[in-house]
C-alpha positions as CSV (number, residue, x, y, z in Angstrom):
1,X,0.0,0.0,0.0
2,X,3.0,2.6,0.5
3,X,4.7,1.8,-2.3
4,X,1.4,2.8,-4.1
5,X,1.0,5.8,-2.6
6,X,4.8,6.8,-3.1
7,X,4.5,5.7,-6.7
8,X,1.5,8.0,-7.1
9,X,2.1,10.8,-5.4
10,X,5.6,10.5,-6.9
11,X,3.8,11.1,-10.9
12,X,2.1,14.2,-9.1
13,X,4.7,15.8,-7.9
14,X,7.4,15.3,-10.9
15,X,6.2,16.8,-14.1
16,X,6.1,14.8,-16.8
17,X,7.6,15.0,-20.2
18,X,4.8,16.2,-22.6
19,X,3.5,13.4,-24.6
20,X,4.2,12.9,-28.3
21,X,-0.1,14.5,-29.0
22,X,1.0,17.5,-26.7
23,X,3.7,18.3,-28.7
24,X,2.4,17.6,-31.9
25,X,-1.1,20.0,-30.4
26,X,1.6,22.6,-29.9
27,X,3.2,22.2,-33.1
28,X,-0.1,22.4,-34.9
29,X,-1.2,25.7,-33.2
30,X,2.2,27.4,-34.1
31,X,1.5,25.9,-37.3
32,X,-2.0,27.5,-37.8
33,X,-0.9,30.7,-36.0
34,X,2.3,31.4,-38.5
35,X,0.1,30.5,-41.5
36,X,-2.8,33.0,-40.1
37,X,-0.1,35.9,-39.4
38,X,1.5,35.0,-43.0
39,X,-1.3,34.8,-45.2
40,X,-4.5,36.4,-43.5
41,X,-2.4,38.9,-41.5
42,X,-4.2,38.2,-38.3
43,X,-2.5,39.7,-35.0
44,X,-2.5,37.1,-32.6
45,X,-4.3,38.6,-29.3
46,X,-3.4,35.5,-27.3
47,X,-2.9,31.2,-27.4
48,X,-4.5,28.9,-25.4
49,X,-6.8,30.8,-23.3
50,X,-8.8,29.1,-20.5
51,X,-12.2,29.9,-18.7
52,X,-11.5,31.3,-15.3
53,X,-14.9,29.2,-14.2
54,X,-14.0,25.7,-16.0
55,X,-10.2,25.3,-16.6
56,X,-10.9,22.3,-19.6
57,X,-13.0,25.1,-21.8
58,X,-9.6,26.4,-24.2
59,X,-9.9,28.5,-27.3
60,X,-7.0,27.6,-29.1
61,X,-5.8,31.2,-30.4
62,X,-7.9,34.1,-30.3
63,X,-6.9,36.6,-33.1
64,X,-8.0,40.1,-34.5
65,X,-8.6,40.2,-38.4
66,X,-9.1,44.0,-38.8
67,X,-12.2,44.5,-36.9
68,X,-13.1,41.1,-36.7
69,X,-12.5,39.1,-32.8
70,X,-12.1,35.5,-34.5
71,X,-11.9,32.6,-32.1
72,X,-9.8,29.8,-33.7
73,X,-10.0,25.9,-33.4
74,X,-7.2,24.3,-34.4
75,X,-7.2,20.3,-34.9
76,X,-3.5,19.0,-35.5
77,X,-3.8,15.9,-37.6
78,X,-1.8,13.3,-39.2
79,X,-1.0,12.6,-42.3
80,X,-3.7,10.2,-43.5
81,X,-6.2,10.9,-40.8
82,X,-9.5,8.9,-40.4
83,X,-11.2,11.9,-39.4
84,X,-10.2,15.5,-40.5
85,X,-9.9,18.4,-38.6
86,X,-12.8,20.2,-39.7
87,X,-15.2,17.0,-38.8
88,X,-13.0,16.7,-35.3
89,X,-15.0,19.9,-34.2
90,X,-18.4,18.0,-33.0
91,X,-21.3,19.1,-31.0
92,X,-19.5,18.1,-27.8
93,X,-16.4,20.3,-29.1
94,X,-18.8,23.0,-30.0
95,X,-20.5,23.5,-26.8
96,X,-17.2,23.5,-25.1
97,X,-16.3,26.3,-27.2
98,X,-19.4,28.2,-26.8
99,X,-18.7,28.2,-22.9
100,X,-15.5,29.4,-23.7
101,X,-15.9,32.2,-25.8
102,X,-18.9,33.2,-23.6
103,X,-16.7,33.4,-20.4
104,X,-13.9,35.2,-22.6
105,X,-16.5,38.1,-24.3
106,X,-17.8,38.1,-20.4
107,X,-14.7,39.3,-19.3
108,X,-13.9,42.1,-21.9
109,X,-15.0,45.5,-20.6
110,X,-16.7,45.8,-24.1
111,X,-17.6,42.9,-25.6
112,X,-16.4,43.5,-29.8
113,X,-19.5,44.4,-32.0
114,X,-18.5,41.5,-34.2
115,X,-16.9,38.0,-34.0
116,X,-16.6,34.5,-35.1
117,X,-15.4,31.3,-35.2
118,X,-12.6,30.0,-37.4
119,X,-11.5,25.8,-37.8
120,X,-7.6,25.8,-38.8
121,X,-6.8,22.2,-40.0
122,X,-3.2,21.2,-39.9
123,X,-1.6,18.7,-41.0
124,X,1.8,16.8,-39.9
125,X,4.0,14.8,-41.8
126,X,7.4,13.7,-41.5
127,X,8.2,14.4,-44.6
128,X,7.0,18.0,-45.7
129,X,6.1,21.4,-43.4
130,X,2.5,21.3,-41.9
131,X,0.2,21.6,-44.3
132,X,-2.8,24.3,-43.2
133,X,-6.6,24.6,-43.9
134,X,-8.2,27.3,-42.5
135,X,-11.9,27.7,-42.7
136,X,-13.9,30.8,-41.9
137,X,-16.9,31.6,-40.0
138,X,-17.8,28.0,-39.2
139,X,-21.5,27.9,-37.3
140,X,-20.8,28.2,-33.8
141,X,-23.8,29.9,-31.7
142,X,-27.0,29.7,-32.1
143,X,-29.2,32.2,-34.5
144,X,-29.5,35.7,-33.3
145,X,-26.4,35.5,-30.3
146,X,-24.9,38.7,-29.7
147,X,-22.0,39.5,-27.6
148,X,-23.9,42.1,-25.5
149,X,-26.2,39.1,-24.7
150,X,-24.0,38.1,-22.0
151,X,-26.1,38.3,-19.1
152,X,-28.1,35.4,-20.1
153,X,-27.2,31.5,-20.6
154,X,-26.1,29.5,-23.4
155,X,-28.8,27.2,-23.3
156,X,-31.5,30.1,-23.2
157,X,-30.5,31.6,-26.5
């Protein structure tokens, strides 16, 4: 029983390496935010931003393009994939996002007139640079959601 313990409080207490699907996440989000910067000329406002409420709600990079707040998903795939990127982004994905960018327009003093929600694909291979899809405006929230709506919940809108 105490070697247990020591072994598990042991993997708490040391970190541990990131795994090879942390690193290739991170790898994919530099991806998508170099190719957005490049070729969209997007300013970066900030990466991987968590809800103060529900640490596990992310947005992935949260950009400006010109007036535009976009809010951007980005799915890191292998070459070869089953399942793209753009498909990876289900309901379950969806309404974690949703409570994400909710809590993150909550806390802006003044919620932007306009936003919305971008899917950046990206693909790794061994062989060639990450290969990027970006797609725009992908249906996020439900008909009729505005940002000054705030006050109200998800689920009543």
């Amino acid at each position: 029983m105490l070697g247990w313990l020591k072994e598990v409080w042991s993997k708490v207490v040391r970190r541990e390496a990131p795994t090879a699907r942390a690193e290739a996440g991170a790898r994919g989000e530099q991806a998508a935010a170099d190719y957005l910067q490049a070729r969209h000329g997007f300013a970066i406002v900030t990466r991987n931003w968590r809800s103060p409420r529900d640490r596990r709600d992310e947005i992935d990079l949260v950009c400006r393009d010109r007036d535009v707040l976009v809010f951007v998903e980005v799915k890191a795939r292998a070459e070869g994939a089953l399942v793209s990127g753009f498909h990876a982004v289900d309901e379950r994905k969806k309404r974690a996002l949703q409570r994400a960018v909710h809590a993150y327009l909550g806390a802006l003093a003044s919620p932007p007139r306009t936003f919305r929600f971008d899917v950046a694909e990206v693909t790794l291979s061994g062989r060639l640079p990450p290969q990027v899809m970006h797609f725009e405006n992908v249906p996020l929230f439900p008909r009729g959601y505005h940002a000054a709506r705030q006050s109200g919940s998800l689920d009543e809108m």
